[in-house]
N, C-alpha and C positions, 0 to 999 in steps of 0.2 A: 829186941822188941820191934814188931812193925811199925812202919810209918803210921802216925794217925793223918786222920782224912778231916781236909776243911770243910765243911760246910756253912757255907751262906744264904741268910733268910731274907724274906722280903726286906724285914725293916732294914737290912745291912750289916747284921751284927754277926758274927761268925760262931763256931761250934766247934769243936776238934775231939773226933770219936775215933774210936778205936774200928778198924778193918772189922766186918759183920756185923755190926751196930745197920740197922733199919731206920728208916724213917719215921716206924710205930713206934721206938724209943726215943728220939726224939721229939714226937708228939706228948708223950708219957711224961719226958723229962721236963716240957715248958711247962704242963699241967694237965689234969686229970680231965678235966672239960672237952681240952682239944684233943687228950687220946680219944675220946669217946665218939667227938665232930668228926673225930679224919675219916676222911673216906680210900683216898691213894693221895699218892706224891705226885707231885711233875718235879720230874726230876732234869736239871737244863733244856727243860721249858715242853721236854717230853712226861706223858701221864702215866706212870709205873706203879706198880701193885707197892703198899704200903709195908707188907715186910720183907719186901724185897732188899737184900743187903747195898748198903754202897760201893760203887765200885773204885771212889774215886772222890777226888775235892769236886766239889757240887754245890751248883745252886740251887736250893729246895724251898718249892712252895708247896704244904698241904694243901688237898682240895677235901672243901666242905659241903655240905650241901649249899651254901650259899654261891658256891663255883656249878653253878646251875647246868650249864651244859655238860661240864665235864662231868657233873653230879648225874645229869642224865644218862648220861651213854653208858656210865656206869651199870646204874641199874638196869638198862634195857641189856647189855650186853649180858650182865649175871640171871635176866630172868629165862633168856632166848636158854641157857645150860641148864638152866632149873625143869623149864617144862619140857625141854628132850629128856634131863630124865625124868620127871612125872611119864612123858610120853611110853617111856621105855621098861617103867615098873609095870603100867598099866596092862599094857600091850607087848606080851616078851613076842621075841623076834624082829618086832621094828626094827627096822633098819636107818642111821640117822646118816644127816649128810649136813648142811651147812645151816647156821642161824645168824642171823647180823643182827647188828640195831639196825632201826631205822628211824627217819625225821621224828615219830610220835609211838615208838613203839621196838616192837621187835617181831620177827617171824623166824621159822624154823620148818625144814623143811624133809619128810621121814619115806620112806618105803615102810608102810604094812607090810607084814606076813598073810594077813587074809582079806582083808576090805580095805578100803580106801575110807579114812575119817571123815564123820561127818559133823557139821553144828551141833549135833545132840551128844556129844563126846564131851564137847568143850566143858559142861560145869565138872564132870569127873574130874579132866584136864586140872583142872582149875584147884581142888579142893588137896590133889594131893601135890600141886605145887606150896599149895599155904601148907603142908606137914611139912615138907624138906625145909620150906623158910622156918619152921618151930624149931626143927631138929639142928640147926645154927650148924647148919657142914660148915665147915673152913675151904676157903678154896687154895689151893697150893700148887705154884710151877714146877716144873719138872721138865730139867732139859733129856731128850730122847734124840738116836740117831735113826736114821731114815728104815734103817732098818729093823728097828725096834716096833715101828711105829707100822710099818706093812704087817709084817709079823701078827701083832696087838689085834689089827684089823682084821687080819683074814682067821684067826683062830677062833675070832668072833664071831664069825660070818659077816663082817661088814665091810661088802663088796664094794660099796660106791667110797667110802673112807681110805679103801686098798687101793684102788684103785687111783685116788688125789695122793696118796702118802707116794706112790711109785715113782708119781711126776717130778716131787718136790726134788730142789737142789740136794744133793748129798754134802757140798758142806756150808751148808746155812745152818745155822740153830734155830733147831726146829724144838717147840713146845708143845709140853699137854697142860692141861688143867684139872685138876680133880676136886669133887666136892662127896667127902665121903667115899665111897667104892666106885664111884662114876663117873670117867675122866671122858676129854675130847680134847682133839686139836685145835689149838690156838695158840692167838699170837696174845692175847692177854690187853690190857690189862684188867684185871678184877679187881671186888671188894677183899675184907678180909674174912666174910664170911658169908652164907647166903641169910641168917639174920640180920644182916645190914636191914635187910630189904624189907619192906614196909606188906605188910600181908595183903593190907588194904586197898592198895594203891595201884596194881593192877588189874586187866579183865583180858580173857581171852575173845576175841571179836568175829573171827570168821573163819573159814575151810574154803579154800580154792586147791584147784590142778594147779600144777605145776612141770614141766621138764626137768631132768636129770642133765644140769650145767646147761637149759635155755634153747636146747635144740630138742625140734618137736621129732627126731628119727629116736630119741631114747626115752628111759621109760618114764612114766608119770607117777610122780611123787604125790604127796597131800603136804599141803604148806600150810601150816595154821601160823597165823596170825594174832600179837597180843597188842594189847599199850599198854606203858610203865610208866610210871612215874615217884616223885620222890613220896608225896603223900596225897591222903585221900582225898582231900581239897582240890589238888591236881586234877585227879582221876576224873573226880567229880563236874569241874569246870572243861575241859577234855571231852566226854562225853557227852557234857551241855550242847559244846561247840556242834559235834558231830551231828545230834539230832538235830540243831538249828539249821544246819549245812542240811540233811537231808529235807529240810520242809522247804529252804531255798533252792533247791536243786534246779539247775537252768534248765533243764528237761522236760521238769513235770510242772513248774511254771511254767514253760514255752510253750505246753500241750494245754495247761486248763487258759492260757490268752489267746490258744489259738494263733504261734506268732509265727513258727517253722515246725519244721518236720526234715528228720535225715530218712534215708532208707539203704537197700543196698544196692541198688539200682544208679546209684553215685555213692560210691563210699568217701566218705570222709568230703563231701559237700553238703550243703545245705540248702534245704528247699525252703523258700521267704515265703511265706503267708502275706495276706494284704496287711495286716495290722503289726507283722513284723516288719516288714518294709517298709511302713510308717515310720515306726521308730529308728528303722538306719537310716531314713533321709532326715529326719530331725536333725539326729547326728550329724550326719556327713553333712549339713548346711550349717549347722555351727561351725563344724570344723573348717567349713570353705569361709566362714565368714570372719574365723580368726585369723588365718592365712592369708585371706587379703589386706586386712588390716592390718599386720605383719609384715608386707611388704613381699609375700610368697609370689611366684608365678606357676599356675598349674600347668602341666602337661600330661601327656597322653602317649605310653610306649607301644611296642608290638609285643601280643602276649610270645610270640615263637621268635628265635636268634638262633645264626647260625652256630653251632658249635665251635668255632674257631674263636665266635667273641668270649665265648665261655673259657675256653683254653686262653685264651690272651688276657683275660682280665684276672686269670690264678683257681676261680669258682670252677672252672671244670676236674684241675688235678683233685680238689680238696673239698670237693660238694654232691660230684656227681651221680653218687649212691640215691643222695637226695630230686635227683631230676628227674625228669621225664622224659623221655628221649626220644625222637621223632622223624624215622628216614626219610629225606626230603626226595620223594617217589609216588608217584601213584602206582597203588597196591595192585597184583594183578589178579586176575577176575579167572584165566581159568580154572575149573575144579581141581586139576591133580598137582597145578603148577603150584611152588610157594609164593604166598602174600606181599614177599617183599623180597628183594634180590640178596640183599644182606652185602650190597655193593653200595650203596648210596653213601651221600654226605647224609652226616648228620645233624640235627640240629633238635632245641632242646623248649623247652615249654618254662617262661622266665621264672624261675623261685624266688628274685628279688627283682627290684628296678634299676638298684645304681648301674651298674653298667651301658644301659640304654642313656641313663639321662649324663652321663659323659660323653656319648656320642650328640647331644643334642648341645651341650656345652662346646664341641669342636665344630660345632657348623657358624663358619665365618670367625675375623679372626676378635679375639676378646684383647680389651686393653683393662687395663689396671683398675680404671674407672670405671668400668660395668663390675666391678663386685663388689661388696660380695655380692653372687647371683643364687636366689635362693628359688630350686626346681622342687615343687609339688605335685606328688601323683595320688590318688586313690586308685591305685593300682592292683590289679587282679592277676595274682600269683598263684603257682603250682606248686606245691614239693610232697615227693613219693612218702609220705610215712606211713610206718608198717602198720596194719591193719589193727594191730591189738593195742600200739599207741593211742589211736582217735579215741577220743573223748567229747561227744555230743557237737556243742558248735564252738566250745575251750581248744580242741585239737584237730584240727581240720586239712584235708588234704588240699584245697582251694579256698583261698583267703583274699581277701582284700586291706593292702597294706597302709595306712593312714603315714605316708613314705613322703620324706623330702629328701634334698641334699643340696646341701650349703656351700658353693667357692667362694673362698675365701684366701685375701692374703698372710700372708703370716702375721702383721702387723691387725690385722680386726679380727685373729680368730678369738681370744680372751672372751671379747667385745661380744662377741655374735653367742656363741658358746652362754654368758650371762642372760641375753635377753631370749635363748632360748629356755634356758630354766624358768626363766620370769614368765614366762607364756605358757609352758609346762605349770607351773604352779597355777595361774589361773585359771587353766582347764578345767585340772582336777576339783579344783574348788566348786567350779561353776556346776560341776558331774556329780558334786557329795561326797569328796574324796578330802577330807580337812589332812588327813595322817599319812606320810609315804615318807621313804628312808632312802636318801643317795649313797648310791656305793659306785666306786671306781675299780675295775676290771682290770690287772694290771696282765702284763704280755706274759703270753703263753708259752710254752716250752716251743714248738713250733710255730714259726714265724717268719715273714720276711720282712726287710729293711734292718736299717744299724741300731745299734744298741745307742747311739745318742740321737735316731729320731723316736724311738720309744722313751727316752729319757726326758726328751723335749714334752713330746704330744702329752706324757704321763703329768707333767709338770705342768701345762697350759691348762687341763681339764681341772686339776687341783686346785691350782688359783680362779680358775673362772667360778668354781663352786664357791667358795671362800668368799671372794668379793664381790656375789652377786646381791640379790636384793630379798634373796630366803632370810627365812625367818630363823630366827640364832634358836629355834627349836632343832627347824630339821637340821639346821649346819651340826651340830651338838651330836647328831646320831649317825654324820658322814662316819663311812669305813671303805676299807679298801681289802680287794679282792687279789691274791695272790695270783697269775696263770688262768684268770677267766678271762681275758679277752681277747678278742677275735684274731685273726692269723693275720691281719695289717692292719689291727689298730688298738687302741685300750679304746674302754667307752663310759661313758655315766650311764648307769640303770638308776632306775627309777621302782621303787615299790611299793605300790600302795598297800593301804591297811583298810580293811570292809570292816564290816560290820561290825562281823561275831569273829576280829580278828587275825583273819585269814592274810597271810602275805601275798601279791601278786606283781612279778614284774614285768612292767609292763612298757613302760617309755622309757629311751636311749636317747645316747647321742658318742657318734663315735669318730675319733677324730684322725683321719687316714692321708697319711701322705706316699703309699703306696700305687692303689689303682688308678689316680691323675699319671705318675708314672709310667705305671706297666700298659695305659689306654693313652699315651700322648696326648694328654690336657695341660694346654698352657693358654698364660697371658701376655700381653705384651707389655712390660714394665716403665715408669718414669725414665731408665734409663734406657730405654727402646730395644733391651732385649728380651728374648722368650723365660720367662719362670715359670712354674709348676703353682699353681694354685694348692689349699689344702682344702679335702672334702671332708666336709661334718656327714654323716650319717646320721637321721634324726628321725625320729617318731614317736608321739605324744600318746596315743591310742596304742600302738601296737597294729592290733589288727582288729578290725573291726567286727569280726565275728568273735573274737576273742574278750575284747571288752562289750560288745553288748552281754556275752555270756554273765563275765563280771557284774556290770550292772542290773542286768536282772536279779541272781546272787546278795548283790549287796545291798538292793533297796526292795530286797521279796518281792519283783512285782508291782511295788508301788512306786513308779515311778513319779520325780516330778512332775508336774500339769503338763510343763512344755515340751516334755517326752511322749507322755502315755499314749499310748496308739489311738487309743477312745478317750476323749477328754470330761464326755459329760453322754450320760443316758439320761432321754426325758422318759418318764415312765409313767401308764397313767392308773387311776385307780380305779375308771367306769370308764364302758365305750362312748359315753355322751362329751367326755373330755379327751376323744382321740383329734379330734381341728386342731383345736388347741393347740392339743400337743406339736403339732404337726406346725403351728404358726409361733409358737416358743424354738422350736430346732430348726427353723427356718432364720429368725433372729441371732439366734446361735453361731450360725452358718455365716452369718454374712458377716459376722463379728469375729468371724476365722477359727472357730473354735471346731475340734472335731465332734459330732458328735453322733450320738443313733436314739431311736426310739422304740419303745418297748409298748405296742398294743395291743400284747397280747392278752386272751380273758381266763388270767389268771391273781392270784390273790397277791396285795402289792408286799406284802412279807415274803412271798415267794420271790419275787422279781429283785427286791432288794437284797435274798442270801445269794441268789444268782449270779448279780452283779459284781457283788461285794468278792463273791471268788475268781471273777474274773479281774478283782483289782481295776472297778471304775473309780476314777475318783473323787465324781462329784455324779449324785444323781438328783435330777428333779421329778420329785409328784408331783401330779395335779390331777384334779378330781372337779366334780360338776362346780364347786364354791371356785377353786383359785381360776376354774375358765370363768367365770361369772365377774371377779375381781380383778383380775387377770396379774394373778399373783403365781406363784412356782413355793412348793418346800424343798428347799434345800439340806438332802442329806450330804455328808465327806464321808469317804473311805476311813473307814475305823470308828465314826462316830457314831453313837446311840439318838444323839439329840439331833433335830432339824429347824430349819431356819425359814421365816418364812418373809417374801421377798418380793416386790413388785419385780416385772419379769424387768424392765429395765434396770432397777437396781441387779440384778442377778447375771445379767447381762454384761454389763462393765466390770463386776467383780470379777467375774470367771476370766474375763479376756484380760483383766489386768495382772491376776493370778497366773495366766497362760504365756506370759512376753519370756523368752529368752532370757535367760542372764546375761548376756552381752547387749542384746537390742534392750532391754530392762535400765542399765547404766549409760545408755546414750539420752543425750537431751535432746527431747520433740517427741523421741519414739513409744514415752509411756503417756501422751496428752488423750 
């Protein structure tokens, strides 16, 4: 008789089954409920198809839907094989090629035999996906040899599957998956049936181009695109998000405020409008006014460096795809001659600042006592990203970085590391940001320095989060990230939560005992020798095209008072109350408020849907009685009712509604 096989469940109690025993009978055998919940196994701590047999004494946790991710991927993974084949019943000769899950969905991506698919496909798409989920295929593995599997494909005509089968190792185990007569290659895992799947719970969403493996020299595929989910509630709230996200869209807000505009004439920059560049200097004076208060010192680098500083600080072997790159030459002018010798030194267009502000850190010598020294730039950065990356003013080839960096001894990094969280937290606060989630980055597969100064730095960042002055909310939802952090340092990201939910990470702090090194940055110690300082890497914003993008986004446009480009439109309702008007936005003015007026001889319902789309957020009428009184009605942004107000009353409100949240908590500054 063979060995039986232990298996161990979460509670700890153990099992002992017989060799081909599944984890769907052991489901079966605790009770009927949970055969019914399981969805697969994780089997020592990997996610395996549920009747798959055991191999061996094993730790087994069923997953249910309430194992939400791993619930998820499930399903997006079984629907991505469902609508290839819908695609493939529909449409005989398609030809299929790869489907993944993704974050909120799945795609899958096909060669036509005659046309390229379009949106108008997709409810077809759709309908005979719901028959295969009725008809409850079973999905089943199937180990295949490499040769089986080319074979399978080329008999098929399915050249681009022949063609990945040919690449594969020959001896790996290689699988297929079948559901019914319709098998593909994969690594698995799946449901135990395509009725798992919820009928309701998916929608097919879009049709884009695509390349065959991402290189645009081969042929173009049609990639449709789904989202799955466990149920329709899901689906439902999901789609919520998606439409609330397209009426948000920093685009078509940034277009109806008139704040910027891109074009192609600079790709991947952005052209500031006046009333958007309102709003970055808003920003960017808060932010200069929390950093001095903070004890920051600002500086100022050269956007160009020689390549060699680039190569000496490590950023050239490991970034330089990302530069821009620059032969330090004047280009030559005759016609037949080439532009540039192809001899020069090179040098490079900055994609970050640290590197310069360690050379500003070595000018003269530093003793123990000047740290920590904390260097602040609004710095304006370059990096090459590929063309179909950019994304409005979220993904940009020229950015300006809301950058510091902190020296520090090893004895005050904890220390410094805490009250930058603590400053970080109030930022976000002050910006409408109540909700954001710290995660720790932990070192990358490659990397330089020793495995116990990542041990170290990993450790100092975990306790600084721990014992800082965060709220035992967000401590409660810290994690940590396997292999995400940077090639000389782990870091704290920071991610906020908008709105309508959206994650965004946005502020770091990364703690590097590398490029002090590799740039010869030292101090002179108590004991009057040279030590190596530690550099924080830090940034609250990110980037500041990146988070205004955010904040538009997150607050639709309506911005707080003390942001909004236009603070207050006086508007009037006859030309006999245009003075007035004009000596109301004159008071306005002088009380700092930004404001404009609207005389034009139009009906004041028009003036007010106007406004309202441009996201003002306070507009004053007045008409022949409030000049006579010399009163203002006060309408708000989203309100039906109006207010009605001597102009000095309405005066002090607006400007006291308008203070800063920092200048707002200082005493004198709201009198």
């Amino acid at each position: 008789m063979s060995a039986m096989f232990r298996i161990t469940l979460p509670d700890g109690s153990v099992r002992e089954v017989a060799p081909g025993t599944t984890p769907a009978d052991v489901a079966a055998a605790i009770g009927p409920g949970l055969a019914k919940a399981a969805l697969a196994a994780r089997i020592d701590g990997q996610v395996r198809d549920l009747n798959r047999p055991f191999e061996g004494d094993t730790q087994l946790a069923l997953v249910t839907a309430r194992d939400e991710a791993d619930a998820l991927e499930l399903v997006r993974h079984d629907l991505a094989h469902v609508m290839a084949e819908a695609v493939q019943n529909l449409f005989p000769g398609t030809e299929i090629t790869f489907g993944p899950a993704t974050d909120d969905g799945f795609y899958y991506d096909f060669a036509p035999k005659e046309r390229q698919f379009t949106d108008d496909d997709l409810p077809a798409i759709e309908a005979e996906m719901r028959a295969i989920i009725a008809r409850n295929e079973p999905f089943t593995r199937e180990v295949w040899s490499r040769q089986q599997l080319i074979d399978r494909w080329t008999q098929q005509g399915e050249r681009f599957k022949a063609e990945w089968a040919a690449e594969l190792p020959e001896g790996e185990e290689l699988t297929i998956y079948r559901q019914g007569d319709w098998l593909d290659m994969c690594r698995g895992p799946h449901m135990v049936s395509t009725g798992k799947l919820d009928p309701a719970a998916f929608k097919l969403t879009r049709v884009s181009g695509a390349y065959w493996r991402g290189d645009q020299k081969n042929a173009m595929l049609s990639r449709i695109y789904g989202t799955g989910w466990l149920n329709k509630k899901q689906l439902d709230q999901h789609l919520f998000r998606l439409e609330e996200a397209a009426k948000r869209d920093h685009r078509k807000i940034g277009q109806e405020m008139d704040l910027f505009h891109l074009q192609s004439e600079a790709q991947g920059s952005v052209f500031w409008h006046p009333k958007g560049f309102v709003l970055w200097r808003q920003l960017e004076a808060y932010m200069r006014r929390r950093l001095d208060a903070a004890g920051y010192e600002e500086v100022k680098t050269p956007q160009l460096m020689d390549a060699r500083q680039w190569e000496q600080s490590g950023h050239w072997g490991k970034y330089r795809e990302n530069m821009f790159v620059v032969p330090d030459e004047i280009p030559g002018t005759e016609d037949d001659a080439a532009i540039f010798s192809g001899t020069a030194d090179l040098m490079a267009l900055k994609p970050m600042n640290c590197p310069a502000h360690v050379l500003i850190f070595r000018q003269g010598i530093k003793s123990y006592r000047d740290l920590p020294m904390r260097l602040a730039e609004f710095g304006c950065c370059h990096r090459n990203e590929p063309h179909g990356a950019l994304h409005g003013i979220m993904r940009v080839r020229q950015f300006t970085q809301d950058d510091a960096h902190i020296f520090v001894r090893e004895d005050q990094l904890v220390e410094e590391v805490q009250n930058f969280c603590e400053l970080l937290d109030s930022v976000y606060r002050d910006l409408g940001f109540e909700d954001y989630a710290v995660k720790l980055a932990l070192r990358p597969d490659q990397r330089f320095g020793s495995e116990d100064m990542w041990d170290k730095a990993e450790g100092e960042l975990r306790e600084a989060v721990m014992s800082s002055n965060l709220s035992d909310a967000i401590k409660e939802k810290f994690e940590e990230l396997p292999g995400e952090g940077a090639f000389y340092a782990p870091k704290l990201e920071f991610h906020l939560t908008d709105a309508i939910g959206r994650t965004w990470q946005v502020g770091t702090i990364q703690s590097d005992r590398v490029l002090p090194d590799r740039l010869d940055a030292s101090y002179v110690g108590q004991d009057g020798e040279r030590h190596r300082p530690v550099m924080l890497h830090r940034a609250i914003l990110g980037t500041f095209e990146r988070f205004i993008g955010i904040l538009i986004e997150h607050h639709a446009g309506r911005f707080p008072l003390w942001l909004a480009p236009v603070q207050v439109v006086v508007a009037t309702i006859v030309s006999d109350a245009d003075d007035y008007a004009e000596t109301v936005a004159a008071a306005l003015r002088k009380a700092g408020l930004r404001v404009e007026t609207d005389l034009r001889n139009e009906k004041i319902n028009y003036k007010v849907r106007e406004h309202s789309l441009a996201k003002v957020p306070n507009l004053l009428v007045v008409g022949k009685r409030e000049a006579e009184e010399g009163k203002v009605a006060l309408r708000t942004l989203g309100s039906q009712a109006q207010t009605i107000l001597t102009l000095d009353e309405a005066v002090e409100r607006l400007r006291t509604e308008a203070i800063a949240p920092d200048l707002a908590a200082q005493p004198g500054l709201n009198a």
